[in-house]
C-alpha positions, 0 to 999 in steps of 0.5 A: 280884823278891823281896828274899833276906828275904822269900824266906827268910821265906817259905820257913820259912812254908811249912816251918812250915805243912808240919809243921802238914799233915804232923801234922794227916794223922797225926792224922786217919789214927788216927781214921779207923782208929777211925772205920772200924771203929765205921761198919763194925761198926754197918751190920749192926744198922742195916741189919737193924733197917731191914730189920725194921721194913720187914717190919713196917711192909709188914704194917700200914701205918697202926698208927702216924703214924710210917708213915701219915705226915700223908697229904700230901707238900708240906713236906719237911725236910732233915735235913742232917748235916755236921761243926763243923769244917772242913780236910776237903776236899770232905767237908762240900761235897759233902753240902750240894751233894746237900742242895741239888741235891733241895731245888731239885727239890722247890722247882720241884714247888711243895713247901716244903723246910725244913732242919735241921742237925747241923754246923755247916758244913752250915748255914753253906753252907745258910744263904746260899741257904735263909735263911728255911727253916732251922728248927734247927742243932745243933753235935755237936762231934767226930763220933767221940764222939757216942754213941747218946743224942745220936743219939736226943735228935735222933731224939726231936726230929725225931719230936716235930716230925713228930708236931706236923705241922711237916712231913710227909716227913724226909730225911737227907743225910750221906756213907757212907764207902766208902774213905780217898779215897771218901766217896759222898754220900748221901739217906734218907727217915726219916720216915715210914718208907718202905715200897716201898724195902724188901721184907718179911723172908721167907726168899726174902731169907735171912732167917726168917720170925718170929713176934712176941710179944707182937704186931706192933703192939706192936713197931712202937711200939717199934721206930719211934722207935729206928729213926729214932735208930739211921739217925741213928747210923749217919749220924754214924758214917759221917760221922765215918769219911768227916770223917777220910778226906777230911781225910786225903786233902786233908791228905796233898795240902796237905803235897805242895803244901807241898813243892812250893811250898818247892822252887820257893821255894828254886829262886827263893831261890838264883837271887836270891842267885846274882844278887845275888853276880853284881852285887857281883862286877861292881861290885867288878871296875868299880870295881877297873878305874876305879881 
């Protein structure tokens, strides 16, 4: 049985360690107000360009290598996105769960799967089972201050690498945030981009149907590259409102546990001192009763 110290000295640890969970949960539960409303505001534009350059790309096909792709399927790269930090609950696991769960499929097919991560725990968990394949890891620090310039910087070197043929499909893995206790895992081809998956802009989808000025071409230039930064954007945005929700969530249940740790811990504390004042008590008695 523990000594009346130790217990004392654990229970003020698990105090202390409450107080840490409890400030950390408010803390994240201000982020993610701010988070939320940046992934949300985003998805309109995200989803709208996507939708365009589909309806471009469904019209010419091979203007560009961006939607030609190499004309092979053998080595994919897996861009994995994830977070630097950890205390996030499942959050950065469960990416790297789906990441592996496809490379394994495509490494059964015979392709080769390569891995580029935004996060530092992403490549952490890759690199104990992928040594070999990780071919570059980028630290983006706080999710929630990555603006669209460090989105295209990473959408500016993927493409280069596409281009320089170090792989010929690009896949994104990040979490969509759907709720503070929901953040659902998700796969985006990027490169090249994906014709079959979207349907041209038409007005049987809602949309108008637009005339380009000056050509379709033109645009397509344009708009392919910042497409790929804009999906890589959105990722981070989702991935800094799902960070905070899971963070939230596994923060509010450590601060539970805490206090239900303590309670057992105190429970055990007086039943250790009751003893103890029981057996000074008899002993005082006996020795009163010998005299």
């Amino acid at each position: 049985m523990a000594s009346l110290k130790a217990l004392k000295i654990r229970i003020n640890s698990v105090k202390s360690t409450q107080k840490i969970t409890k400030a950390m949960k408010m803390v994240a539960a201000a982020k993610l107000r701010r988070a939320q409303e940046a992934a949300e505001a985003g998805r309109p534009y995200a989803q709208t360009l996507e939708r365009v350059v589909a309806s471009l790309v469904s019209k010419n096909k091979g203007a560009s290598p961006l939607i030609a792709g190499t004309g092979k399927d053998q080595v994919h790269l897996f861009v994995v996105a994830t977070s630097d930090r950890g205390l996030a609950g499942a959050f950065n696991t469960n990416i790297a769960r789906l990441a592996r769960r496809e490379a394994d499929k495509l490494i059964a097919e015979g392709k080769t799967v390569k891995f580029y991560t935004i996060g530092r725990k992403g490549r952490a968990v890759l690199n104990r089972l992928y040594r070999g394949s990780m071919v570059h890891g980028i630290e983006p620090g706080d999710l929630g201050k990555l603006t669209f310039a460090d989105a295209k910087g990473y959408a500016d070197d993927l493409i280069r690498r596409f281009e320089a043929g170090e792989f010929d499909v690009a896949h994104l893995f990040y979490a969509t945030f759907k709720s503070v206790l929901t953040q659902e895992p998700t796969e985006q081809q990027i490169l090249p981009v994906k014709v079959e998956a979207s349907a041209p802009v038409s007005a049987d989808t809602g949309m108008a149907v637009v005339e380009y000025e000056p050509d379709e071409e033109s645009i397509l230039e344009e708009l392919l590259p910042r497409n790929v930064a804009i999906q890589l954007f959105r990722a981070m945005r989702e991935n800094a409102a799902s960070e905070q929700g899971s963070k939230m969530t596994a923060m509010d249940n450590a601060t539970r546990n805490a206090g239900d740790l303590i309670k057992r811990l105190t429970t055990e504390y007086n039943r250790t001192r009751q003893a103890a004042i029981t057996t000074e008590l008899v002993e005082i008695i006996s020795g009163a009763e010998a005299l």
